[in-house]
C-alpha positions in Angstrom: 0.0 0.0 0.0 1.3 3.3 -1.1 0.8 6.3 1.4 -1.0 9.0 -0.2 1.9 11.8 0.5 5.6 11.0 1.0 7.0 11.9 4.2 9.9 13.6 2.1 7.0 15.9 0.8 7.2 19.6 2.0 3.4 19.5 2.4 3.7 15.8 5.3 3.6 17.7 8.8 5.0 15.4 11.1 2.3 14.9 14.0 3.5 13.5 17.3 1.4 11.2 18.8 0.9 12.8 22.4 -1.5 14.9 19.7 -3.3 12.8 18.5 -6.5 10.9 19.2 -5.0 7.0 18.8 -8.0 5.3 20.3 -10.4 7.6 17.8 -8.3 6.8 14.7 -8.9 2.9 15.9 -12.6 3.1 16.1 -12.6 4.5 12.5 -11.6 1.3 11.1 -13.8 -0.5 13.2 -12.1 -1.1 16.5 -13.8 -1.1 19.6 -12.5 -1.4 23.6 -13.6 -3.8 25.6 -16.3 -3.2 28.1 -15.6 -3.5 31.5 -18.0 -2.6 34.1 -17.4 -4.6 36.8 -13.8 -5.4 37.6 -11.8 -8.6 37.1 -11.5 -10.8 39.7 -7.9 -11.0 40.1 -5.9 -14.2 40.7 -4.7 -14.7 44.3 -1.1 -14.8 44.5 0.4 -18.3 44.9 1.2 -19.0 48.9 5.2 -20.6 48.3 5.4 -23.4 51.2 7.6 -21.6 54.0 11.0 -23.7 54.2 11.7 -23.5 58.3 14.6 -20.6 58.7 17.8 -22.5 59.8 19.7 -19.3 60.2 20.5 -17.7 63.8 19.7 -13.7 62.4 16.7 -12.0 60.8 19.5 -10.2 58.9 21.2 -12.9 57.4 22.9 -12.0 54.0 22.4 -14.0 51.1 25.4 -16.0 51.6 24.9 -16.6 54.7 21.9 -18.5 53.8 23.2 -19.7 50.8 26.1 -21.6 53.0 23.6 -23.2 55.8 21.7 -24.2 52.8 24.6 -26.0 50.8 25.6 -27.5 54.8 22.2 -29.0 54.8 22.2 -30.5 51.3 25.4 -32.0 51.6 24.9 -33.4 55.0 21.5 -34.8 53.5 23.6 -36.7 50.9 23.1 -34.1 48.4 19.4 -34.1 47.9 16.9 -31.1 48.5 15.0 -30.7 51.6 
């Protein structure tokens, strides 16, 4: 499909589209938003199963945990908990 005027045209004004009415120019071909009246339900977020804390601190670093973690695994023959 060829554009009616070339954007190398003197006459093309370049619009930007913070002025311009986007959803308008959609419902002139046709397009339409979806209704929504009543709000989604949203989905409840997924409850992880709480491993016990094996760490002595509530400010444990990373590595901290990362180490008591790797002690466990390795004292359980190297399987997960």
């Amino acid at each position: 499909m060829k554009p009616k005027i070339s954007i190398l045209d003197r006459a093309f004004a370049y619009k930007p589209s913070y002025a311009t009415a986007i959803a308008e120019t959609w419902r002139r071909f046709g397009w339409h938003p979806a209704k929504r009246d009543a709000p989604e339900p949203q989905a409840r977020p997924r409850i992880v199963n709480k491993l016990p804390r094996t760490w002595r601190s509530e400010r444990a670093t990373f590595s901290q945990v990362l180490r008591t973690w790797q002690r466990q695994r390795a004292a359980n023959g190297g399987r997960s908990i």
